[in-house]
C-alpha positions as CSV (number, residue, x, y, z in Angstrom):
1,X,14.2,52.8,-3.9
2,X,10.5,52.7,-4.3
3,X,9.9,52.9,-0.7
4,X,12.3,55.5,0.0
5,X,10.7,57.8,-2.5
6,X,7.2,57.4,-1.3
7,X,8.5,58.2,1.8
8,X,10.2,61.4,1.1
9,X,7.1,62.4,-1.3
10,X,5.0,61.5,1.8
11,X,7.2,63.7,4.4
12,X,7.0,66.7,1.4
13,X,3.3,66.6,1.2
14,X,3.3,66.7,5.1
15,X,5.3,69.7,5.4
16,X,3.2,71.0,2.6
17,X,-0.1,70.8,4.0
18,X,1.8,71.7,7.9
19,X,2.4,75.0,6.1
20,X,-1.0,75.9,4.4
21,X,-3.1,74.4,6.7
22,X,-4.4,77.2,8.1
23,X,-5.8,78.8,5.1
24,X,-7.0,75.4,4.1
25,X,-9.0,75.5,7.0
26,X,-10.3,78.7,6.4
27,X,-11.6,77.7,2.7
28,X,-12.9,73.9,4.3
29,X,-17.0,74.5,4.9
30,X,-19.0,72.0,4.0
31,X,-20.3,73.7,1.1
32,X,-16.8,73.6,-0.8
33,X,-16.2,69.8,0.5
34,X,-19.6,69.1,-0.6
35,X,-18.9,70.6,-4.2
36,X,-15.4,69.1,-4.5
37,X,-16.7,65.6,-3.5
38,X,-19.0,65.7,-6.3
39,X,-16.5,66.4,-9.0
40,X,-14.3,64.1,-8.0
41,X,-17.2,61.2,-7.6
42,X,-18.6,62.5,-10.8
43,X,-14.9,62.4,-12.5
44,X,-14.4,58.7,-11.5
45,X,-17.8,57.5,-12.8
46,X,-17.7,59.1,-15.9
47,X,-14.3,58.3,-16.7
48,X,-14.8,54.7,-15.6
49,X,-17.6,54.9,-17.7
50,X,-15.7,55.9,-20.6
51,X,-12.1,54.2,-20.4
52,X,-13.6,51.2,-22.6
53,X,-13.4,47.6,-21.9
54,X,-9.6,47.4,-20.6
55,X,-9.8,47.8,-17.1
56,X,-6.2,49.6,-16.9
57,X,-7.4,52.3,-18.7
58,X,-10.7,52.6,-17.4
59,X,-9.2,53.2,-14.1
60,X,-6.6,55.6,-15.3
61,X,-9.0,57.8,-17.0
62,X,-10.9,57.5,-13.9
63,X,-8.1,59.0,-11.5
64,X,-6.8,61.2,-14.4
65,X,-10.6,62.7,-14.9
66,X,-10.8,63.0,-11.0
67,X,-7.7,64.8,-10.1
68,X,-7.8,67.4,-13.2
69,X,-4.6,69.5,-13.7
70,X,-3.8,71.1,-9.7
71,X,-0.8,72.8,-11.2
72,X,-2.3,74.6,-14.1
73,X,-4.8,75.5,-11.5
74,X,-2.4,77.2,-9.5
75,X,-0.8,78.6,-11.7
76,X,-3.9,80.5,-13.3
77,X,-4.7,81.0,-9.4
78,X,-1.7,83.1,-9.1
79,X,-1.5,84.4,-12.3
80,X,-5.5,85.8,-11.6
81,X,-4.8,86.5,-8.6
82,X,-1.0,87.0,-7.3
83,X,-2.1,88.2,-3.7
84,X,-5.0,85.6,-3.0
85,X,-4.1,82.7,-0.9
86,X,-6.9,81.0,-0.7
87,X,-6.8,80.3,-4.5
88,X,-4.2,77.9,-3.5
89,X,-5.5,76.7,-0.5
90,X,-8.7,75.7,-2.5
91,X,-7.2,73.9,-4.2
92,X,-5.0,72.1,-2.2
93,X,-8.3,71.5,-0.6
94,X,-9.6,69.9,-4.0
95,X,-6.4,67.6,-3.6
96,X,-6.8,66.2,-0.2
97,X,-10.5,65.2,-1.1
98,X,-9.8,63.8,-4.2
99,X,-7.2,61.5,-2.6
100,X,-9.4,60.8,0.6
101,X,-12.5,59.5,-2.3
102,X,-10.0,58.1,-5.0
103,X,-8.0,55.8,-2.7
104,X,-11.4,53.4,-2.3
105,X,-11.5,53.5,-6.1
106,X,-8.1,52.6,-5.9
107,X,-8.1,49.6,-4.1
108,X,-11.3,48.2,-5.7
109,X,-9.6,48.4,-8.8
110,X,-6.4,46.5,-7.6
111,X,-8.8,44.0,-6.1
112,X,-11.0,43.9,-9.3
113,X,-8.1,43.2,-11.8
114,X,-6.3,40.2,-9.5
115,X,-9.5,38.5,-9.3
């Protein structure tokens, strides 16, 4: 059941990004990757830093403080802005990095607490 679901989350977030990617794209300079990098590398040091001595919860403060809250974003996107798309597409934007730069975190942790 676990494998089915990441499967059909997978094929959503596919057709998701199929969709927008064209005003992701357009919001995509280097600038924006360059600043949405550094949060999320900031967000996983600092909350590494600060999730104490269990390593469980040093690592989920570390992904929770690197992925903020993409839904509240959105929604204050379109509440700010009803007609903007690239509100959203920023941050879908912010999304993709975050998981591009968190899944190395992720799998140094896995190897980290086996060992």
């Amino acid at each position: 059941l676990a494998k089915i679901s990441g499967v059909v989350l997978l094929a959503c977030v596919a057709a998701i990004l199929w969709v927008a990617a064209p005003a992701v794209l357009a919001v995509a300079t280097y600038l924006a990757v360059a600043a949405f990098a550094a949060f999320v590398l900031v967000g996983l040091a600092v909350g590494s830093w600060l999730g104490g001595p269990d390593p469980d919860s040093r690592s989920a403060l570390a992904i929770a403080a690197s992925s903020r809250h993409p839904g509240i974003a959105i929604a204050i996107a379109q509440a700010n802005f009803p007609g903007e798309k690239g509100a959203i597409a920023a941050v879908l934007l912010y999304l993709i990095v975050n998981g591009v730069l968190s899944l190395p975190f992720v799998l140094w942790a896995r190897r980290r607490d086996r060992a």
